[in-house]
N, C-alpha and C positions, 0 to 999 in steps of 0.2 A: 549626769550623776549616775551613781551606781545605785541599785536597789535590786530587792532579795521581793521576786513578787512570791502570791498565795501558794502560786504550784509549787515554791522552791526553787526557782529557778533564779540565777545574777544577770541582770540584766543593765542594760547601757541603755539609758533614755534622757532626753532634751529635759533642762532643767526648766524650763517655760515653753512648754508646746503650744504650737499657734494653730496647729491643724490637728483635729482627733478624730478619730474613727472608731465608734463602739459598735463592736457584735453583739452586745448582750441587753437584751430591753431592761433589766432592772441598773445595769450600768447606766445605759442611759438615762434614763429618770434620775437617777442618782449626782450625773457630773452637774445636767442643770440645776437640782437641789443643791449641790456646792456652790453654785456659783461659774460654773464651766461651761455653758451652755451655748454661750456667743461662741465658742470656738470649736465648737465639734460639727466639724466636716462632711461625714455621714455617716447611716446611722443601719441597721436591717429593714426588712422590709413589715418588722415587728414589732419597732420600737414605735408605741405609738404615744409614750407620755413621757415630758408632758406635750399639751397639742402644738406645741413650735417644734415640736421635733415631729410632726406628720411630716412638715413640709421641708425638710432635710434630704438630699440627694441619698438615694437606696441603694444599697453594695448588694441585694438578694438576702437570702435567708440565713439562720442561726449556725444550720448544720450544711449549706451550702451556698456559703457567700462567693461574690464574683471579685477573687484575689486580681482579678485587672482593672474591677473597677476601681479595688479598694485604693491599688495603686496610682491610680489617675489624679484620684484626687492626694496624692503629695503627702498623706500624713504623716506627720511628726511621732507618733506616736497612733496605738491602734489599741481599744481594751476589748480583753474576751476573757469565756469564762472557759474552766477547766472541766464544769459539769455539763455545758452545751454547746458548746463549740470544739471541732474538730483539732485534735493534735495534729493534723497532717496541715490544716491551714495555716496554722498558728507557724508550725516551721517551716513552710511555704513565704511566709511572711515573711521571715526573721532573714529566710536566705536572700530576698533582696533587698536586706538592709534597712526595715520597717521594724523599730523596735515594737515588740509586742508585751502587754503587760496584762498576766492575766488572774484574773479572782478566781477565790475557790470557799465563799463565805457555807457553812455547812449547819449554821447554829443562828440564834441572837447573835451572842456575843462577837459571833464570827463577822455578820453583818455589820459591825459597829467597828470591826475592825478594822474592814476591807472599806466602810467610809472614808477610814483616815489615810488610809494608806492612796487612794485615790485622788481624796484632797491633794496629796501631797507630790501623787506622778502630773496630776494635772495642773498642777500651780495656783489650785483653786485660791480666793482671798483670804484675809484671815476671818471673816466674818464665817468661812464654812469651819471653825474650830468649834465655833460660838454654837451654830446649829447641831452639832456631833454633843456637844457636850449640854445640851437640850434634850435630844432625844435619848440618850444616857440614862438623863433623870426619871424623864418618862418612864423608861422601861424601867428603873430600880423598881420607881413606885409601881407598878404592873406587878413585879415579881411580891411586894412585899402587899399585896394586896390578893394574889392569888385564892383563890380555892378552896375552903378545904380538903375538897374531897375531889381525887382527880375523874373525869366524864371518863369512860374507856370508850371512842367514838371511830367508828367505821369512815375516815376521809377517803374520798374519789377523786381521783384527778380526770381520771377517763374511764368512757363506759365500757369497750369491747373490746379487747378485755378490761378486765376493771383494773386499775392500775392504782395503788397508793401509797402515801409517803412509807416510807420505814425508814431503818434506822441511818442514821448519819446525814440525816436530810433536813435543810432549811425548814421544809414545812414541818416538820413531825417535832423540831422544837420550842417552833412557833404555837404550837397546839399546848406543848407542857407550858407555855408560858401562858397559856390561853385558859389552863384548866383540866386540860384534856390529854387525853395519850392516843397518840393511834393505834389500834390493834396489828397492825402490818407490822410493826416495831418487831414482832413475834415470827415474822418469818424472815426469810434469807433474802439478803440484798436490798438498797437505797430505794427502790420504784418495783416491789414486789407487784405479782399480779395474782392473786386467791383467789383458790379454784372455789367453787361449790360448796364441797366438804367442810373447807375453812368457813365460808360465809356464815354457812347453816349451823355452825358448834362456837363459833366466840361471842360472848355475850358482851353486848355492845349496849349503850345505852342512848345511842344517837348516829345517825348516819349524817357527813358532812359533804356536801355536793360543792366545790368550785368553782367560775364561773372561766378558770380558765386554767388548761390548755384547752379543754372542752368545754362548750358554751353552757353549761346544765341552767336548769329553768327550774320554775315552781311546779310544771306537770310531771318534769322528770324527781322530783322529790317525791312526789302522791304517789308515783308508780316505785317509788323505793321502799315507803311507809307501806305497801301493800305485799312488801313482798314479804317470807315467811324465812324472817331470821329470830336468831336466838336473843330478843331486845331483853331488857331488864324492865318489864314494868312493860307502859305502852310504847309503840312506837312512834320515833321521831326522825326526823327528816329534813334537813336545814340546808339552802341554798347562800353560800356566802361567796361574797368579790374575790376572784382568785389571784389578779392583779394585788391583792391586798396582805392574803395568805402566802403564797407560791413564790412572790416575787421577793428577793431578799434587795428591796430599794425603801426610799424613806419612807414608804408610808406603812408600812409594816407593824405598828403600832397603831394604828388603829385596826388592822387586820388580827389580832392579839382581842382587842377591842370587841370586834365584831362576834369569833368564835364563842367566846366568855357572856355577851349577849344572847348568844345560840343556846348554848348550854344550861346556864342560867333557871331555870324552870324547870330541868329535867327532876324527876322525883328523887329526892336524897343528894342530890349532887348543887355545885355553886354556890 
């Protein structure tokens, strides 16, 4: 069948694939949440959920998978995303004949989008309509339960340099759906990096550490609550799952969950 994946792109893919090949760990989490899981082929060397996809054959990494191995294994079909995996693999791919289908979720809604669209290149059952239209509700009620008052909160993906969400970015929506706004929102480009200057002048009311791309911990939180920014009130410092936050796959609503927990206590805010 023909289809019009996220990048924009018309593509030709198998109307029932029997072999799949995902670059992108929240895809992956994701086909097994459909229901697609028995048929995906292999997977990166970072796709570690859920734990039956440890033990799935490895093509290498996000930003440099091994397009021979990909090819060994015969897939029918191959998903990557448009935000972390390379345009030069993707039409490496395409030119020997390995249709590729790629996400580009940038939002919730985006996320919820690129569910169905997936269900629907992987032939997933009908039972994954039933779970898309679940987690729907969930998040309505998330939204109609929000906040009043949104957190303005300094999120990290990585320490050196510091690197966080802004605008147009899965997590930075997940944060407004959370309660919260990131302050990076404020500077130029999807994955800004603020200098000093910045740190020390936006009044934040929470600093949000992830737990992944970078491993952050509770001492790395203590050493953020110490350092001398411009908080609103006391400082705060929260370690949250970044498999949870970062990742735009099912469980994302409870990472929504988790932030909104964070926050929650801050004075005047939740």
């Amino acid at each position: 069948m023909i289809v019009t994946d996220e990048a924009g792109r018309e593509i030709e893919v198998h109307d029932s694939p029997a072999r799949i090949v995902s670059l992108v760990p929240s895809a992956t989490e994701t086909l097994f949440w459909l229901g697609a899981g028995a048929r995906i082929a292999g997977v990166t060397d970072y796709c570690n959920r859920p734990d039956r996809a440890r033990s799935l054959p490895r093509v290498g990494g996000v930003r440099d998978p091994n397009l021979a191995a990909i090819a060994a294994l015969k897939p029918d079909l191959v998903v990557a995303s448009l935000f972390e995996n390379a345009r030069e693999d993707v039409e490496a791919l395409e030119k020997a004949s390995i249709p590729v289908y790629v996400t580009a979720p940038s939002s919730v809604r985006g996320a919820l989008d690129s569910f169905k669209a997936l269900a629907l290149v992987s032939a997933a059952p009908p039972a994954a309509r039933k779970k898309i239209r679940m987690l729907e509700s969930e998040v309505r009620d998330l939204a109609r339960s929000a906040p009043p008052r949104t957190a303005e909160v300094l999120a990290v993906v990585w320490p050196d340099p510091v690197v966080c969400p802004g605008r147009g970015t899965f997590t930075a929506d997940l944060l407004r759906f959370s309660g919260a706004r990131s302050v990076a929102e404020d500077l130029e480009g999807p994955w800004p990096r603020p200098d000093g200057a910045f740190l020390a002048s936006a009044a934040i009311d929470a600093v949000i550490l992830t737990t992944e791309p970078h491993p952050f911990t509770e001492s790395d939180a203590l050493e953020w609550r110490g350092r001398k920014l411009a908080f609103r009130g006391k400082p705060a410092a929260f370690v949250v799952d970044g498999e949870a936050v970062n990742r735009p796959g099912p469980r994302f609503a409870g990472g929504i969950r988790l932030v909104r927990a964070a926050i929650s206590g801050l004075s005047g805010g939740g």
